[in-house]
PyMOL commands that place a pseudoatom at each C-alpha (Angstrom):
pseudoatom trace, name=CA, resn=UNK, resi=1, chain=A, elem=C, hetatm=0, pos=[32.354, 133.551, -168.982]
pseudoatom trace, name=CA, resn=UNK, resi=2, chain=A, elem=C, hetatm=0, pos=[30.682, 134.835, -166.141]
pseudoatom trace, name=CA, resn=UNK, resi=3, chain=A, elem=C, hetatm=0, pos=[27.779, 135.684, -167.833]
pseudoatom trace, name=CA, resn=UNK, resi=4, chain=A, elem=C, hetatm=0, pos=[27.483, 131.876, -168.607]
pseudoatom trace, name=CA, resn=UNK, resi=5, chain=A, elem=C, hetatm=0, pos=[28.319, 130.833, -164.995]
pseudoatom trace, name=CA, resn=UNK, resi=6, chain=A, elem=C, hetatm=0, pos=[25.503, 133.067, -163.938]
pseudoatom trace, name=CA, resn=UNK, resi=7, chain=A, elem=C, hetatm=0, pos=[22.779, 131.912, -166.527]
pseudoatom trace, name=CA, resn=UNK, resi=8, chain=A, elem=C, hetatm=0, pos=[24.044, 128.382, -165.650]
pseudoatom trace, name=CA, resn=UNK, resi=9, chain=A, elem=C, hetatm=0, pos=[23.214, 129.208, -162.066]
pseudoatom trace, name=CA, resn=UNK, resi=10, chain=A, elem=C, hetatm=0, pos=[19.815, 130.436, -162.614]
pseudoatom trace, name=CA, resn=UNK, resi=11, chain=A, elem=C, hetatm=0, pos=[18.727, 127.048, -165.019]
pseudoatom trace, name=CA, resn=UNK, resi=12, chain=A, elem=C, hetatm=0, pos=[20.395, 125.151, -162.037]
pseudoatom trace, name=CA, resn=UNK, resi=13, chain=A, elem=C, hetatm=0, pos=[18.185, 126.727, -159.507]
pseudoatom trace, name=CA, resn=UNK, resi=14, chain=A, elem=C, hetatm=0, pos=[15.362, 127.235, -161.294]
pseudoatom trace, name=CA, resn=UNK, resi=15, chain=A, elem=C, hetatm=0, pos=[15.275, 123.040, -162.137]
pseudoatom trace, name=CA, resn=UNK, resi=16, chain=A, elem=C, hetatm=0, pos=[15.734, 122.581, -158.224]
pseudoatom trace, name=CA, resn=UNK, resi=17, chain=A, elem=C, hetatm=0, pos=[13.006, 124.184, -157.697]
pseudoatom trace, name=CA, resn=UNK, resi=18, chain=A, elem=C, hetatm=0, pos=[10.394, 123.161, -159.827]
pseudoatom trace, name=CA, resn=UNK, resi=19, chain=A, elem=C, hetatm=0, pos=[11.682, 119.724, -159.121]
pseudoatom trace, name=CA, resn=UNK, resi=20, chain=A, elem=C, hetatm=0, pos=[10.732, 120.220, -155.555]
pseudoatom trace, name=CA, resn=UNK, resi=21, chain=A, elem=C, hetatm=0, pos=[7.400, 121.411, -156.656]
pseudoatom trace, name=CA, resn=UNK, resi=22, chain=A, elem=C, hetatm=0, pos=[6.674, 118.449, -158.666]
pseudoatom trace, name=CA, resn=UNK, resi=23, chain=A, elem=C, hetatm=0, pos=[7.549, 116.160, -156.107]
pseudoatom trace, name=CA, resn=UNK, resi=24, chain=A, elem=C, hetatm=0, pos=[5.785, 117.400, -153.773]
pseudoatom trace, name=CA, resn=UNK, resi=25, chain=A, elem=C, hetatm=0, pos=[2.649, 117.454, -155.573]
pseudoatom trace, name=CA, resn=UNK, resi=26, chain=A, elem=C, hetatm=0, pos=[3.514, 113.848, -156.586]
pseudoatom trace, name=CA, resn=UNK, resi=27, chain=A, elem=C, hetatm=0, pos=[3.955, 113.204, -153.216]
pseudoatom trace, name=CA, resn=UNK, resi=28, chain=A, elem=C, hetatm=0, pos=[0.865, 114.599, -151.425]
pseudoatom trace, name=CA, resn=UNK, resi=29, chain=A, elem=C, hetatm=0, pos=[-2.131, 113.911, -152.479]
pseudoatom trace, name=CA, resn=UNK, resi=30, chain=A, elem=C, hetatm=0, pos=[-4.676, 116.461, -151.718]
pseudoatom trace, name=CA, resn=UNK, resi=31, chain=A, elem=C, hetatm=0, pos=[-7.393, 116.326, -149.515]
pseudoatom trace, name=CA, resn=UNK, resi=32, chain=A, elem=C, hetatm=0, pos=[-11.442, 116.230, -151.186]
pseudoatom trace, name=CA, resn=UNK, resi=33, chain=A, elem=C, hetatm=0, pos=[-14.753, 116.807, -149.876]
pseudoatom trace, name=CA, resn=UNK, resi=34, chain=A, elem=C, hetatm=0, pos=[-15.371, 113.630, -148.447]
pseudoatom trace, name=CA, resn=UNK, resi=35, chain=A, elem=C, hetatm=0, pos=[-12.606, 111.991, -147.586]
pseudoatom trace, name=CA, resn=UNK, resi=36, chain=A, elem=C, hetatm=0, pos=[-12.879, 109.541, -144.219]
pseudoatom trace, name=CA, resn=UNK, resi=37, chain=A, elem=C, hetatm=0, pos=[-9.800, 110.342, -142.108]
pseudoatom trace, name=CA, resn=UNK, resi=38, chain=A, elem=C, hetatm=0, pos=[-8.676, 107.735, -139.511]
pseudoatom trace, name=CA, resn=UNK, resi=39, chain=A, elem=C, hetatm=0, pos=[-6.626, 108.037, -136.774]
pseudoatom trace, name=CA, resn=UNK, resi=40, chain=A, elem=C, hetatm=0, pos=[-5.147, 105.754, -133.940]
pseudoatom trace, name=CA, resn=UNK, resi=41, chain=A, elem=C, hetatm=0, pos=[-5.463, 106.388, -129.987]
pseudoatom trace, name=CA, resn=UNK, resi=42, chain=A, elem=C, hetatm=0, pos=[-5.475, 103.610, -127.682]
pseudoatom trace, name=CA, resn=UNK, resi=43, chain=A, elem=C, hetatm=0, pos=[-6.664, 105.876, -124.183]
pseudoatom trace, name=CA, resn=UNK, resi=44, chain=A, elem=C, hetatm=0, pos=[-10.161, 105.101, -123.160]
pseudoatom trace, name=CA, resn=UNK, resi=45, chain=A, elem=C, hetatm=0, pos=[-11.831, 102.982, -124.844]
pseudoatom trace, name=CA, resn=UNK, resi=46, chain=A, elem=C, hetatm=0, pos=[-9.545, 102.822, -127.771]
pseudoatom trace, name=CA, resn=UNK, resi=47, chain=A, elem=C, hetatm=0, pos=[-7.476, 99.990, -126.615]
pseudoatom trace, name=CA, resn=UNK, resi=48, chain=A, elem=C, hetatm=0, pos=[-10.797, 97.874, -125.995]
pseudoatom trace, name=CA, resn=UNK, resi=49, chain=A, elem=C, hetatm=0, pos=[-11.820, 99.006, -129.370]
pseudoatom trace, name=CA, resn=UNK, resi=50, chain=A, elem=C, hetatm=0, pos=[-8.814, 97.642, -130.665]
pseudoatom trace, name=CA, resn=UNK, resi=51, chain=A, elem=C, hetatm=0, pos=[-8.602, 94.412, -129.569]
pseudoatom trace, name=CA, resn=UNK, resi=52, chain=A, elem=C, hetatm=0, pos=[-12.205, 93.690, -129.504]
pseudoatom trace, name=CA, resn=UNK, resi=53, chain=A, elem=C, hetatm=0, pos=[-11.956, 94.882, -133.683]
pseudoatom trace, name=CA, resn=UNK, resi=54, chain=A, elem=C, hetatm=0, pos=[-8.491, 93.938, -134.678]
pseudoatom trace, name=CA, resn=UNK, resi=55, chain=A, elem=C, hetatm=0, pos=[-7.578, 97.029, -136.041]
pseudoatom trace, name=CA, resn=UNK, resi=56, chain=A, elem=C, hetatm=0, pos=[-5.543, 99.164, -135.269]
pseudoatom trace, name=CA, resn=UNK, resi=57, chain=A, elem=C, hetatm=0, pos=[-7.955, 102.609, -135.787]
pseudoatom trace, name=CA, resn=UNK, resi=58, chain=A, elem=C, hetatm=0, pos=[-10.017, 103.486, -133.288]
pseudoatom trace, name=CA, resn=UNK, resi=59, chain=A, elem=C, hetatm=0, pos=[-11.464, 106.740, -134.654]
pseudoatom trace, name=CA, resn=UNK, resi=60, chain=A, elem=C, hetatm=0, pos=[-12.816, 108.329, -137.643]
pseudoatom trace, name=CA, resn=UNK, resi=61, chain=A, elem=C, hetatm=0, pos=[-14.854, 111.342, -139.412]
pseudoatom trace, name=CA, resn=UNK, resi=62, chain=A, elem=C, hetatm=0, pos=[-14.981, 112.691, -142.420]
pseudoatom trace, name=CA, resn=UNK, resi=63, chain=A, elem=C, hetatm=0, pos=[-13.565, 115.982, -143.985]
pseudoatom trace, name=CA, resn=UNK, resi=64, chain=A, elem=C, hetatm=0, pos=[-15.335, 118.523, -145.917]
pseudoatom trace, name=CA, resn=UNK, resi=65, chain=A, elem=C, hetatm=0, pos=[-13.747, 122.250, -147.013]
pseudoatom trace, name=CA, resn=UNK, resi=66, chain=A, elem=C, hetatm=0, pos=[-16.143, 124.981, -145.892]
pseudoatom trace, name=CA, resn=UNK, resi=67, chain=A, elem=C, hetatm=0, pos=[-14.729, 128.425, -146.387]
pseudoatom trace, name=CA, resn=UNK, resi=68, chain=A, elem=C, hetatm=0, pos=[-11.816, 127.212, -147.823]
pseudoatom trace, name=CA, resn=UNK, resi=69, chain=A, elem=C, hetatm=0, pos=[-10.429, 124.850, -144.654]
pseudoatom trace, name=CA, resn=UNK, resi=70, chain=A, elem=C, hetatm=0, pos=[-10.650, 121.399, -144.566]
pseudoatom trace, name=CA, resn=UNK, resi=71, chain=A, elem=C, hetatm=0, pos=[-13.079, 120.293, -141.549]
pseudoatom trace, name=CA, resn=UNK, resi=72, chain=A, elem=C, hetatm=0, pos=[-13.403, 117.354, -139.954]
pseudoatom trace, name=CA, resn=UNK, resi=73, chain=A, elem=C, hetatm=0, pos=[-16.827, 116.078, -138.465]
pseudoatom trace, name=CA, resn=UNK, resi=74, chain=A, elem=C, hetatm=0, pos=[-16.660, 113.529, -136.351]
pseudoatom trace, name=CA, resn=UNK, resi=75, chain=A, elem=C, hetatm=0, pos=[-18.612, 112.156, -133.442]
pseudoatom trace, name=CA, resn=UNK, resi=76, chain=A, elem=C, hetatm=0, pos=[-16.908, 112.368, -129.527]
pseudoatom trace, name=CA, resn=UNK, resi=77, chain=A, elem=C, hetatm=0, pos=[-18.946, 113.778, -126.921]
pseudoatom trace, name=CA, resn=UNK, resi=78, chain=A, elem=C, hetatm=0, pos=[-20.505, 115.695, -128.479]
pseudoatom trace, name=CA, resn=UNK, resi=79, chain=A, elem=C, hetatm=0, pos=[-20.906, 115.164, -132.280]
pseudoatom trace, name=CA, resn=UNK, resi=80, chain=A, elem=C, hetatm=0, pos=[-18.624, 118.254, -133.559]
pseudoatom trace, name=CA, resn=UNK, resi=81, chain=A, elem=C, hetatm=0, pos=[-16.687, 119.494, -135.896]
pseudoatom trace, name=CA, resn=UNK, resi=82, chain=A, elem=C, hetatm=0, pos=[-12.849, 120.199, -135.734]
pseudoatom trace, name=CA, resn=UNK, resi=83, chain=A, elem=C, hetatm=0, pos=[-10.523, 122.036, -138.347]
pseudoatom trace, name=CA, resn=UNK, resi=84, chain=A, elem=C, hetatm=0, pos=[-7.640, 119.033, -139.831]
pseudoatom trace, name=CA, resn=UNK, resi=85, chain=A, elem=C, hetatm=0, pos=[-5.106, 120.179, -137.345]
pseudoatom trace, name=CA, resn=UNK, resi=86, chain=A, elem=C, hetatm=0, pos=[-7.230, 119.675, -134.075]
pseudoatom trace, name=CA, resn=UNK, resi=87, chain=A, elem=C, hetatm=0, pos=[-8.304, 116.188, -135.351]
pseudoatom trace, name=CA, resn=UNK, resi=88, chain=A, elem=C, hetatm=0, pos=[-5.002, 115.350, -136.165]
pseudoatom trace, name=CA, resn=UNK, resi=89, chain=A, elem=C, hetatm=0, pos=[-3.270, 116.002, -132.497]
pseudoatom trace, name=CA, resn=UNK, resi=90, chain=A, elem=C, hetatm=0, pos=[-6.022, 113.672, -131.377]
pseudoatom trace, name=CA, resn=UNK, resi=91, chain=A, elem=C, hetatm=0, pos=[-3.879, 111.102, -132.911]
pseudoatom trace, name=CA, resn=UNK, resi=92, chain=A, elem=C, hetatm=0, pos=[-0.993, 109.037, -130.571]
pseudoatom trace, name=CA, resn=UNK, resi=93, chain=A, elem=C, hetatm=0, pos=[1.287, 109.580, -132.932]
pseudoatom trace, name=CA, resn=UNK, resi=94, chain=A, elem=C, hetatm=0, pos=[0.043, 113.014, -134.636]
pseudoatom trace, name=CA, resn=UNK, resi=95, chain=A, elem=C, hetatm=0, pos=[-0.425, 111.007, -137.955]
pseudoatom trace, name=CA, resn=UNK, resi=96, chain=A, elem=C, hetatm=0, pos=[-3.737, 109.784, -139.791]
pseudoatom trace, name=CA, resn=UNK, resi=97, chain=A, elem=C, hetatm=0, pos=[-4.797, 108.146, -143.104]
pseudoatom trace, name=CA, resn=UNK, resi=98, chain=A, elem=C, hetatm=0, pos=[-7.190, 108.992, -145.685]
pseudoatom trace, name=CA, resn=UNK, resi=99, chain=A, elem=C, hetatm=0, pos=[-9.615, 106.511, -147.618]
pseudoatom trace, name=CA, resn=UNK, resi=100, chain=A, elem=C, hetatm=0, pos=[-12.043, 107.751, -150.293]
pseudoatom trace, name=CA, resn=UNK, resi=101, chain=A, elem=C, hetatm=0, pos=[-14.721, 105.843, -152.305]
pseudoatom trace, name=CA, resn=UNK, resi=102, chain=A, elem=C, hetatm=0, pos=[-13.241, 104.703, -155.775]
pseudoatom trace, name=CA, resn=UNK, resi=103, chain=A, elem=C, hetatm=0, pos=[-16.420, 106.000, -157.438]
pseudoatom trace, name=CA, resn=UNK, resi=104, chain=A, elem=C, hetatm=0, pos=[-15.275, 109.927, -156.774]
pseudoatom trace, name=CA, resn=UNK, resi=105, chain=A, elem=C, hetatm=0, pos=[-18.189, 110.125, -159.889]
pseudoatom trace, name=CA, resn=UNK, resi=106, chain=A, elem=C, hetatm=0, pos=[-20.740, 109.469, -157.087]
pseudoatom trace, name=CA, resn=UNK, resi=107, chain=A, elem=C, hetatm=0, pos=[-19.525, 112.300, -154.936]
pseudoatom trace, name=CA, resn=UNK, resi=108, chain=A, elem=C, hetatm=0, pos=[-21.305, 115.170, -157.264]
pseudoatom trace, name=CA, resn=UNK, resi=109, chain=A, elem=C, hetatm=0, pos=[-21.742, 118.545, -155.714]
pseudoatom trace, name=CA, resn=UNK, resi=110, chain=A, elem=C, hetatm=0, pos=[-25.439, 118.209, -155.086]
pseudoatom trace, name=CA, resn=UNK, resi=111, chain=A, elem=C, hetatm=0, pos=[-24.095, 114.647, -152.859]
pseudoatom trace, name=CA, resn=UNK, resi=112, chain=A, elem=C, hetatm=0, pos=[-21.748, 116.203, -150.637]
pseudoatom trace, name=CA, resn=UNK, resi=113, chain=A, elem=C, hetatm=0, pos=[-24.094, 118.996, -150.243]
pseudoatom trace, name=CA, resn=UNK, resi=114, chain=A, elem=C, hetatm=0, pos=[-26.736, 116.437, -148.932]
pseudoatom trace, name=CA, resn=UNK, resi=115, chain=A, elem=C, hetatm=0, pos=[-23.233, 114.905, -146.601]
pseudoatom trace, name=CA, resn=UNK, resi=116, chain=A, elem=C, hetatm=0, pos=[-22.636, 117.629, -145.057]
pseudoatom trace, name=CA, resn=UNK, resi=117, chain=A, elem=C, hetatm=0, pos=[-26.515, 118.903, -144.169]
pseudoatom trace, name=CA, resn=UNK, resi=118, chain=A, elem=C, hetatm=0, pos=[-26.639, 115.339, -142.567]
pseudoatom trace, name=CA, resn=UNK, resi=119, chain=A, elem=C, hetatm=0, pos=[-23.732, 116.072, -140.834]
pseudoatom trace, name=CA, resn=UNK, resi=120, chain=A, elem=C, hetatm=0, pos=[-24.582, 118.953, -139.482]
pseudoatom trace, name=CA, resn=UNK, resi=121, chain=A, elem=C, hetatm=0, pos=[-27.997, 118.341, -139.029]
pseudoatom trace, name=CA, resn=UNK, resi=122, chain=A, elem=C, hetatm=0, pos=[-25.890, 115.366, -136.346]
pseudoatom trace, name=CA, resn=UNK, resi=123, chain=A, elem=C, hetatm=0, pos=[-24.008, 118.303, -134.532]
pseudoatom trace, name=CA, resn=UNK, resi=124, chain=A, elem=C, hetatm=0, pos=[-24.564, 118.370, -130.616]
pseudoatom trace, name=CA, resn=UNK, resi=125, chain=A, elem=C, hetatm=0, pos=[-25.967, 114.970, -130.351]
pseudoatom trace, name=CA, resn=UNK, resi=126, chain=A, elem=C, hetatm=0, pos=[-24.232, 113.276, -127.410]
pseudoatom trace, name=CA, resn=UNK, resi=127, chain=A, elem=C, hetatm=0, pos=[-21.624, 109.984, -128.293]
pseudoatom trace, name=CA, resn=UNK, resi=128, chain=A, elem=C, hetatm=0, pos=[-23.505, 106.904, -127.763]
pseudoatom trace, name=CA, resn=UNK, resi=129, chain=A, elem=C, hetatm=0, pos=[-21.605, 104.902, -125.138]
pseudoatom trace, name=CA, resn=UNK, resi=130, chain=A, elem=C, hetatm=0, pos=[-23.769, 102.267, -125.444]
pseudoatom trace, name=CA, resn=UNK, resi=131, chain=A, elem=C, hetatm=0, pos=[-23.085, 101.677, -129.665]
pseudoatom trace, name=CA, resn=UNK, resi=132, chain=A, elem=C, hetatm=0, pos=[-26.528, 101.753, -130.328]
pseudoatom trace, name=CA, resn=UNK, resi=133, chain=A, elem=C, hetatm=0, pos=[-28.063, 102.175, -133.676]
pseudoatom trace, name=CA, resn=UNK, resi=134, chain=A, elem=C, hetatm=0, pos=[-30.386, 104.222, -133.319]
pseudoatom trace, name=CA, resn=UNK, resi=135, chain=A, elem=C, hetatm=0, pos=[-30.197, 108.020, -134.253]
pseudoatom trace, name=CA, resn=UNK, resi=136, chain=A, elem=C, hetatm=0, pos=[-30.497, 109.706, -130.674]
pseudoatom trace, name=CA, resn=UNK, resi=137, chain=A, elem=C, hetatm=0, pos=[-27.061, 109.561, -129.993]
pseudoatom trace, name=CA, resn=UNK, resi=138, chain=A, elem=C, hetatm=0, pos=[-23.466, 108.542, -131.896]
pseudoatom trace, name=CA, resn=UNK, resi=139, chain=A, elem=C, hetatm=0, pos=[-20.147, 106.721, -131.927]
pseudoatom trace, name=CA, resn=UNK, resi=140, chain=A, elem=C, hetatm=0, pos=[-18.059, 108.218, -134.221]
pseudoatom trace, name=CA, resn=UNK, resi=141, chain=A, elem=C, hetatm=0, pos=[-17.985, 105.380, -137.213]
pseudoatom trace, name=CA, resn=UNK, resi=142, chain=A, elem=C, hetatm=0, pos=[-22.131, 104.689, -137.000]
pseudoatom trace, name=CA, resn=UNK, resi=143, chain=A, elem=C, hetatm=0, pos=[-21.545, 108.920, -137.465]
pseudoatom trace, name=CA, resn=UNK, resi=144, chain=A, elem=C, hetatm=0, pos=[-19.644, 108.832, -140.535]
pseudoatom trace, name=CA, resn=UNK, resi=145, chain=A, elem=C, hetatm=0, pos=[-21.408, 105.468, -141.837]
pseudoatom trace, name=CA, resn=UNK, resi=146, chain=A, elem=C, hetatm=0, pos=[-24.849, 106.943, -141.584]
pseudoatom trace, name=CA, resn=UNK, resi=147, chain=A, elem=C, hetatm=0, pos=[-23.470, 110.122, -143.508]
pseudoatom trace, name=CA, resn=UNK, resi=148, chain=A, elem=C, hetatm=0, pos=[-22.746, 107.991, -146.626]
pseudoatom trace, name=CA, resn=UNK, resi=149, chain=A, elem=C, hetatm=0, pos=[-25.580, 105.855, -145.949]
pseudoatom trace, name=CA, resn=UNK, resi=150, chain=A, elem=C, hetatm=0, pos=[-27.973, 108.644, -146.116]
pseudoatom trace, name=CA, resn=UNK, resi=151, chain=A, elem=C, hetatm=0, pos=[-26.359, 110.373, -149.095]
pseudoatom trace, name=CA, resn=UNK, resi=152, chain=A, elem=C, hetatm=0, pos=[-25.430, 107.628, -151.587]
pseudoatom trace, name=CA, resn=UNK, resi=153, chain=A, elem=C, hetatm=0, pos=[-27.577, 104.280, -150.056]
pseudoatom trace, name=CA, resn=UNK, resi=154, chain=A, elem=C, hetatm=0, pos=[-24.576, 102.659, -149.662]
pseudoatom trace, name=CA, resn=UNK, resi=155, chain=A, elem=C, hetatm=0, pos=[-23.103, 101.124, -146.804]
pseudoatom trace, name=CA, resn=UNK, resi=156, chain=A, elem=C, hetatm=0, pos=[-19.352, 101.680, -146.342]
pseudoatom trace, name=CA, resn=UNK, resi=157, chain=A, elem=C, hetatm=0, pos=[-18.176, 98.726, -144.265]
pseudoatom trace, name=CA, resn=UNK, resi=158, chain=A, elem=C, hetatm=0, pos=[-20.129, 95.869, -143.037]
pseudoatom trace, name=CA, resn=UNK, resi=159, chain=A, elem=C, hetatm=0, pos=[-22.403, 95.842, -140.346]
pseudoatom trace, name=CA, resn=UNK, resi=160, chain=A, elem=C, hetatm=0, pos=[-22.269, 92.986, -137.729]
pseudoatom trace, name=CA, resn=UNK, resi=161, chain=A, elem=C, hetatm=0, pos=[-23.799, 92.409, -134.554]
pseudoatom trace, name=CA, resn=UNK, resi=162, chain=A, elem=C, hetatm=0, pos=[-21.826, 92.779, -131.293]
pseudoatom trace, name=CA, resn=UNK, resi=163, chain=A, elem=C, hetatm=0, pos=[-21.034, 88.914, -130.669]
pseudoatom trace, name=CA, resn=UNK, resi=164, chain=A, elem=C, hetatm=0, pos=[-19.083, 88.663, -133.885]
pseudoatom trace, name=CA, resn=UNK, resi=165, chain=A, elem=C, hetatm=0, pos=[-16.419, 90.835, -132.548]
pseudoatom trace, name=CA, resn=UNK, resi=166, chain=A, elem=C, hetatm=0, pos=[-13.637, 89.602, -130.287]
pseudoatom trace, name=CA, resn=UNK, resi=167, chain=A, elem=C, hetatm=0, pos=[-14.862, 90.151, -126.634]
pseudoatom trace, name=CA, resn=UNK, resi=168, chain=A, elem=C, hetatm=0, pos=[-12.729, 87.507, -124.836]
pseudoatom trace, name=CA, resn=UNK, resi=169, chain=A, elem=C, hetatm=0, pos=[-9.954, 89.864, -123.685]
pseudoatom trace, name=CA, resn=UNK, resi=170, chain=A, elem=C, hetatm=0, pos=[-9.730, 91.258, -120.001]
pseudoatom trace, name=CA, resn=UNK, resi=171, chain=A, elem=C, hetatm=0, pos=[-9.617, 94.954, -121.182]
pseudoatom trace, name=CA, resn=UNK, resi=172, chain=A, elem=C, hetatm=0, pos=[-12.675, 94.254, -123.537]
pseudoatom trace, name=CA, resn=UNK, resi=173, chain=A, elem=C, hetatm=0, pos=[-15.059, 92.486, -120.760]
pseudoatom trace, name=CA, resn=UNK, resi=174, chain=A, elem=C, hetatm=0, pos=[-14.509, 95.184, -118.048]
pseudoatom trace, name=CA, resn=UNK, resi=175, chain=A, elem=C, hetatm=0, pos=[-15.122, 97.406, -121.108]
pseudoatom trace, name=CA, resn=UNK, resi=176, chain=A, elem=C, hetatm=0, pos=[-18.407, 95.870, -121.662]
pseudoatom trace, name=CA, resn=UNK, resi=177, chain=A, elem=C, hetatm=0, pos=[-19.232, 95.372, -118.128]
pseudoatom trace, name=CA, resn=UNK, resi=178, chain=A, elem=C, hetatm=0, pos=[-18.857, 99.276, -117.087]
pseudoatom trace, name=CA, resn=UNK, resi=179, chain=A, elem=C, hetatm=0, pos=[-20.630, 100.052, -120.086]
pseudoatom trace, name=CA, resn=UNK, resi=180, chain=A, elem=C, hetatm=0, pos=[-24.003, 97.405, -119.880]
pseudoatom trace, name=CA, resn=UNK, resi=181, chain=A, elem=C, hetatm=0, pos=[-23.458, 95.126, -116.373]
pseudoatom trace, name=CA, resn=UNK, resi=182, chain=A, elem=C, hetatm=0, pos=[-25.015, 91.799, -117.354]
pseudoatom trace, name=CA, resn=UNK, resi=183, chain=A, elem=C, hetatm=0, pos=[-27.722, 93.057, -120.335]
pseudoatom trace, name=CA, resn=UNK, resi=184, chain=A, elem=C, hetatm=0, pos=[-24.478, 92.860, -122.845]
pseudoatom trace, name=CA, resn=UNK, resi=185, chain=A, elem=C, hetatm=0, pos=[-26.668, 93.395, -126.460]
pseudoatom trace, name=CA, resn=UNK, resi=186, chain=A, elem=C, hetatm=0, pos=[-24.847, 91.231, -128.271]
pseudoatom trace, name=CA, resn=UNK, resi=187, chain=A, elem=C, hetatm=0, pos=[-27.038, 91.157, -131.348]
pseudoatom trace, name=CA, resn=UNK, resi=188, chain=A, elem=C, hetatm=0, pos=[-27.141, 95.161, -131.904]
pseudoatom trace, name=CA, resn=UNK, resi=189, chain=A, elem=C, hetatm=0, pos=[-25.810, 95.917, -135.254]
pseudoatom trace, name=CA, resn=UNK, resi=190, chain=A, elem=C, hetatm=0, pos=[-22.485, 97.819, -135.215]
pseudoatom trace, name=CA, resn=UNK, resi=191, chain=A, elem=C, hetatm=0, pos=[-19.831, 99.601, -137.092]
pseudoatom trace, name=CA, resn=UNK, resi=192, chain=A, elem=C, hetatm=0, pos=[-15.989, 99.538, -136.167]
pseudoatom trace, name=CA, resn=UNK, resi=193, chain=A, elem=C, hetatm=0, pos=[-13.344, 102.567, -137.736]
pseudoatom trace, name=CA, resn=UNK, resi=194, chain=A, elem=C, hetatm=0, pos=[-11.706, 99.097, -138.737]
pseudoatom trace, name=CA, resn=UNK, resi=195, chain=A, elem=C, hetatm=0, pos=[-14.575, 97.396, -141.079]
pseudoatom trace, name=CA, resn=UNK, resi=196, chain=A, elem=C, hetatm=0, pos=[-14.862, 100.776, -142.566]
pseudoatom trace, name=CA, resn=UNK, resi=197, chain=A, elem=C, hetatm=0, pos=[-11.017, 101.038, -143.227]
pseudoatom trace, name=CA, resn=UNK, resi=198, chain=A, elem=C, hetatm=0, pos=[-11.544, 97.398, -145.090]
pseudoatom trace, name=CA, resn=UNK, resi=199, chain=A, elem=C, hetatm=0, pos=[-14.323, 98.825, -147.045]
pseudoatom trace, name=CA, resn=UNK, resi=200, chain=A, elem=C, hetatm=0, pos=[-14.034, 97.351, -150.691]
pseudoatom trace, name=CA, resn=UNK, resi=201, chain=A, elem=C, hetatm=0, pos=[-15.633, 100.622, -151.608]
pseudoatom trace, name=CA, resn=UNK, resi=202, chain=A, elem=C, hetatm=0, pos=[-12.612, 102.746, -150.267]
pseudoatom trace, name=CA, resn=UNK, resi=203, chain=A, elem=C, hetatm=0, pos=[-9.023, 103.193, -151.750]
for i in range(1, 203): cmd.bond("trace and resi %d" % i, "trace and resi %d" % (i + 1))
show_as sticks, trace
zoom trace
């Protein structure tokens, strides 16, 4: 009898745990070379960003493993990279969400190779304050954009000039004002964290 109870313990324990296991794995999907990672932060700029966009996200890079660790590039001042956790606790809130193309088939190895030399070819190059879209300097979507862009000729998110955003808010004027005084470019092509976030191309 106690033989049984003890065999019966063992199953028992032994279906806890590989029931953890499984839903845990069901539960987290992993990380892959690629991946776009957005967070939220309203400081700075981000609140401007926010209402000028309507979106909530107000920054974004893009992850790839190197040496086993997943690293995020992304573009503050300067363009760098940071490991997952140091990106993260950028975050409000300490929380972020992934997006990844649909098409992972497009994402070969030779692909991400050619990502990541772009993005590291990027590294050091001071944040554009101004939005710009040129390649002397970068804002941390036009950053991850331009990564795909260059890689797969595809454009992940819409591009739309300046005046098509919201700019009628208080926060976003004085935003504008500090940043360009009266010469507001309000036909320069831009990139919001949001528009990528909507990208039909993303899941």
């Amino acid at each position: 009898m106690r033989k049984l109870i003890l065999i019966t313990g063992v199953l028992i324990a032994f279906f806890l745990l590989s029931s953890s296991v499984f839903f845990k794995n069901k539960t987290n999907t992993p990380h892959k070379n690629g991946d776009i990672i957005f967070i939220v932060n309203p400081s700075g700029q981000g609140k401007a960003i926010q209402l000028a966009t309507k979106s909530k996200y107000t920054h974004v890079g893009v992850i790839f493993f190197e040496d086993g660790k997943e690293m995020v590039y992304h573009a503050v001042e300067p363009v760098m990279k940071s490991t997952l956790k140091e990106f993260i606790g950028m975050s409000a809130d300490d929380k972020y969400e992934i997006k990844r193309l649909k098409n992972q088939t497009l994402l070969t190895t030779d692909v991400i190779n050619k990502m990541l030399n772009t993005a590291k070819a990027n590294l050091g190059l001071h944040y554009d304050l101004g939005f710009s879209w040129d390649d002397k300097e970068m804002y941390c979507s036009e950053y991850v954009w331009k990564i795909y862009h260059k890689a797969l000729n595809i454009s992940v998110g819409a591009l739309k000039p300046l005046k098509e955003f919201d700019l009628t808010h208080p926060a976003v004027k004085a935003k504008l004002t500090e940043r360009y005084g009266k010469n507001i470019p309000l036909n320069e092509n831009m990139i919001s964290p949001g528009d990528m976030y909507n990208s039909e191309l993303l899941e």
